[in-house]
Every structure is written in C-alpha cells, then in structure tokens.
Backbone as CSV, one residue per row, in Angstrom:
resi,resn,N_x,N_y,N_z,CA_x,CA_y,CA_z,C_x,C_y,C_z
1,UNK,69.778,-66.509,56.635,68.978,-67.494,55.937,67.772,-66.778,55.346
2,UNK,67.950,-67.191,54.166,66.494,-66.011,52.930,66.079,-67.295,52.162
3,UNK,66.529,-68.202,51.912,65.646,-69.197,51.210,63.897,-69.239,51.472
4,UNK,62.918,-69.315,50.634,61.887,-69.348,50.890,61.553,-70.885,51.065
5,UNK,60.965,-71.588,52.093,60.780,-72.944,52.431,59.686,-73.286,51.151
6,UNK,59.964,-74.613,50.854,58.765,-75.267,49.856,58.354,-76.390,50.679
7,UNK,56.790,-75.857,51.203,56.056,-76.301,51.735,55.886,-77.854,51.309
8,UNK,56.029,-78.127,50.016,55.739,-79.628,49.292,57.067,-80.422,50.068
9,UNK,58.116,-79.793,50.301,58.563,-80.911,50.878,59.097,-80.756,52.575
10,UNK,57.698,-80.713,53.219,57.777,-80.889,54.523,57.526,-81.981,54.823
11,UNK,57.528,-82.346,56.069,57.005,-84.101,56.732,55.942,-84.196,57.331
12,UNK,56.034,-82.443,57.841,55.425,-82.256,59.176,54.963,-80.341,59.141
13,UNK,53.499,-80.172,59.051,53.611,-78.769,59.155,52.670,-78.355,60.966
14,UNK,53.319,-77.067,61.295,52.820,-76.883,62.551,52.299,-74.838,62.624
15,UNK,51.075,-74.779,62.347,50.348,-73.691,62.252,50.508,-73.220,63.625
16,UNK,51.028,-72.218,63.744,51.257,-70.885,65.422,50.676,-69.565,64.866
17,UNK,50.074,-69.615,63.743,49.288,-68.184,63.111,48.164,-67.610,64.601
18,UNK,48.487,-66.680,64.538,47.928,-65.937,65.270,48.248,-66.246,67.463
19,UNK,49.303,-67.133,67.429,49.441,-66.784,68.536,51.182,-66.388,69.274
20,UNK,51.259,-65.620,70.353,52.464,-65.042,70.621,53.117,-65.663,71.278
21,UNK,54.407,-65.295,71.688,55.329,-65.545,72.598,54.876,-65.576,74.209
22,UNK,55.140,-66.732,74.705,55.802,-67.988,74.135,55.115,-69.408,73.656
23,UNK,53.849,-69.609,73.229,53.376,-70.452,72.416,53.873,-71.229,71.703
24,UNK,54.227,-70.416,70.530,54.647,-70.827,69.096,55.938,-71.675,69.470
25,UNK,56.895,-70.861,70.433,58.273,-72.046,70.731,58.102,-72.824,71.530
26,UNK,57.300,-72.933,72.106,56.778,-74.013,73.050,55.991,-75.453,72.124
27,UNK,55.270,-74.763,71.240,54.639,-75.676,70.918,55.377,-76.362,69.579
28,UNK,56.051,-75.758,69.133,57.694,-76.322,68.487,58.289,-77.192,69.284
29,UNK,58.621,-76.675,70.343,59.597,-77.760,70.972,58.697,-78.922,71.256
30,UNK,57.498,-78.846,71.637,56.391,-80.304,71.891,56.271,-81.458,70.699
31,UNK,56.059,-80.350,69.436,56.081,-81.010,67.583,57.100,-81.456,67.947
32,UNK,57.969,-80.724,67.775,59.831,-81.489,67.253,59.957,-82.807,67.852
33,UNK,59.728,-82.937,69.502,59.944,-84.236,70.187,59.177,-85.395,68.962
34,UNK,57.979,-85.289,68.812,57.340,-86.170,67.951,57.527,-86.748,66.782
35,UNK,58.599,-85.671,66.222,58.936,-86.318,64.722,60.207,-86.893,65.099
36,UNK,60.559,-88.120,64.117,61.912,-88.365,63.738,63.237,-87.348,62.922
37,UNK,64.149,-88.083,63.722,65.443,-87.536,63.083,65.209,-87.214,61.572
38,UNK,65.993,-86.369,60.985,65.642,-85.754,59.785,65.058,-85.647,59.035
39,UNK,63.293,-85.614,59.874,62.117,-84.981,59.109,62.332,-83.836,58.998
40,UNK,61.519,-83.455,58.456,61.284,-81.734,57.704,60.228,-80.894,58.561
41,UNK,60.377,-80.068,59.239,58.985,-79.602,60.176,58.866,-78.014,59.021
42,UNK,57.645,-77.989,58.578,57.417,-76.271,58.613,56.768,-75.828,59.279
43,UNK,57.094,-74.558,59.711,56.682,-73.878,60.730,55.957,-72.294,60.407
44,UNK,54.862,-72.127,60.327,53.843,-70.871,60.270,53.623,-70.219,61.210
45,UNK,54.124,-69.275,61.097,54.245,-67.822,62.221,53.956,-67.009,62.160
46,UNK,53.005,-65.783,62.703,52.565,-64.586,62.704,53.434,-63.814,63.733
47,UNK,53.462,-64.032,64.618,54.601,-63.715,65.810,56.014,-62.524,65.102
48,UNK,56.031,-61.760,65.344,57.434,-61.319,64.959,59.080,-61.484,66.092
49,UNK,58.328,-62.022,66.868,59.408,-62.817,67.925,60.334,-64.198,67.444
50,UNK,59.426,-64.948,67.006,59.846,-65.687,66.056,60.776,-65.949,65.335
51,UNK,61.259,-64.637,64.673,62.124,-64.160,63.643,63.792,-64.292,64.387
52,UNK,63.754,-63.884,66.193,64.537,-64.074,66.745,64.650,-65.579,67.769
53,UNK,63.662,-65.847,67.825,63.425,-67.006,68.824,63.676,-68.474,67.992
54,UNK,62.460,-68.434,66.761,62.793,-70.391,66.325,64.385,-70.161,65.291
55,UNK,65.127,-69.386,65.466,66.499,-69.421,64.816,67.790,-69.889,65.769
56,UNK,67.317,-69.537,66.874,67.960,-69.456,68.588,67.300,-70.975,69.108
57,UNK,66.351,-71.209,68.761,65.790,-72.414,69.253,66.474,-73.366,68.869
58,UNK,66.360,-73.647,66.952,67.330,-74.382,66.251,69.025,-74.537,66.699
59,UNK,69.262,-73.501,66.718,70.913,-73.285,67.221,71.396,-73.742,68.344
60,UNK,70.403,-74.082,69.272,70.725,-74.095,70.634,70.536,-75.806,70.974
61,UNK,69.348,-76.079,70.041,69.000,-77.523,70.241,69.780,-78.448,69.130
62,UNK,70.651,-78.125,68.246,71.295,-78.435,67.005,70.398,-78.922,66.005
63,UNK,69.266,-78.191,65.888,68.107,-78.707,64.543,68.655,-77.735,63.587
64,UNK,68.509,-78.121,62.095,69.271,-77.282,60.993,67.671,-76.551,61.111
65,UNK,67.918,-75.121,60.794,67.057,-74.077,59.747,67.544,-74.046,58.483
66,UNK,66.605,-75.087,57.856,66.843,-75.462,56.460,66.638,-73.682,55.633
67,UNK,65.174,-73.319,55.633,65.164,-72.338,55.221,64.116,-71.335,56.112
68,UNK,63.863,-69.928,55.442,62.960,-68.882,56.321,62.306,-68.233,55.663
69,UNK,61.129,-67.352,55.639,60.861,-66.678,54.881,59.753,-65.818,55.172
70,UNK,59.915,-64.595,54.931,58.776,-63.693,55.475,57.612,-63.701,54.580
71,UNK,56.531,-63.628,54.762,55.044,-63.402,53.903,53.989,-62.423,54.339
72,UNK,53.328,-61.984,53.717,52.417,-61.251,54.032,51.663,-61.359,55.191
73,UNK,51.707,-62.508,55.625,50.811,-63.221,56.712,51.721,-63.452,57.843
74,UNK,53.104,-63.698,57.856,53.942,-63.716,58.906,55.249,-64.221,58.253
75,UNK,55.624,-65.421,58.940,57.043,-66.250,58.629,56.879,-67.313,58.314
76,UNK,57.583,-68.267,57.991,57.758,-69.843,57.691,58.903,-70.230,57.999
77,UNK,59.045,-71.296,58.232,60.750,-71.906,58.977,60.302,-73.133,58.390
78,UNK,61.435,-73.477,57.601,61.442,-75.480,57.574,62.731,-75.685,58.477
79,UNK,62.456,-76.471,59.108,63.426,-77.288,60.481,63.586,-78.280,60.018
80,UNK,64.737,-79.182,60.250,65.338,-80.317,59.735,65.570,-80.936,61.019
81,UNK,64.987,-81.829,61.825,65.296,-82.754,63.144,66.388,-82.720,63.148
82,UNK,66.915,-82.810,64.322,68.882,-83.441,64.199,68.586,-84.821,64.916
C-alpha cells in the first residue's frame, strides 16, 4: 500500500507525532473504539514501528488500510472502521 492518504477526506484525525511504541497503537486502538463503522481515521506517525505495527493492527482487527504514506515528518495511515 503506496497511496498517499488525503487528509480532506478523513472523519477522524489522531496525531502520535513524536511518541513511540507502544503508544501510538494503543492509542489507535482507544480512537478506533470511538468512531463508527466506516469512518475514515487518519493516522500521524513519527514512530518507524508503525510502518510494521498499524498495518498488522488493521489486518488482525479487520479495519481496511485505505491508504499509507511516508513524509518528511513520519507516516500517515487512513483506516477505514470495519
């Protein structure tokens, strides 16, 4: 997955910039409970754990990884609720 997420159409964005493993998937899995079924979550990451973890997270919990994308500043994930 290389699509770059467009932030304009999220539901829901959740900033983890600047903190590590395991935070960022923790505090994903806390967001996610909160939104409804097939909102849009984006997800901002500095973490390079990340890259292996909210893809494994999605997969495991059946949330789509709509798209991903690396930036100068870290990652982005848009998540699609299941």
């Amino acid at each position: 997955m290389s699509l770059a997420p467009d932030p304009s159409s999220a539901d829901h964005v959740l900033d983890t910039s600047g903190l590590y493993c395991p935070e960022p998937v923790m505090m994903l899995h806390n967001k996610i409970r909160d939104i409804d079924s097939g909102q849009l979550l984006l997800v901002v990451a500095t973490d390079p754990s990340t890259r292996r973890d909210i893809p494994k997270f999605c997969n495991f919990l059946g949330h789509e990884l709509v798209a991903q994308s690396a930036t100068e500043a870290g990652v982005n994930y848009l998540i699609r609720k299941a």
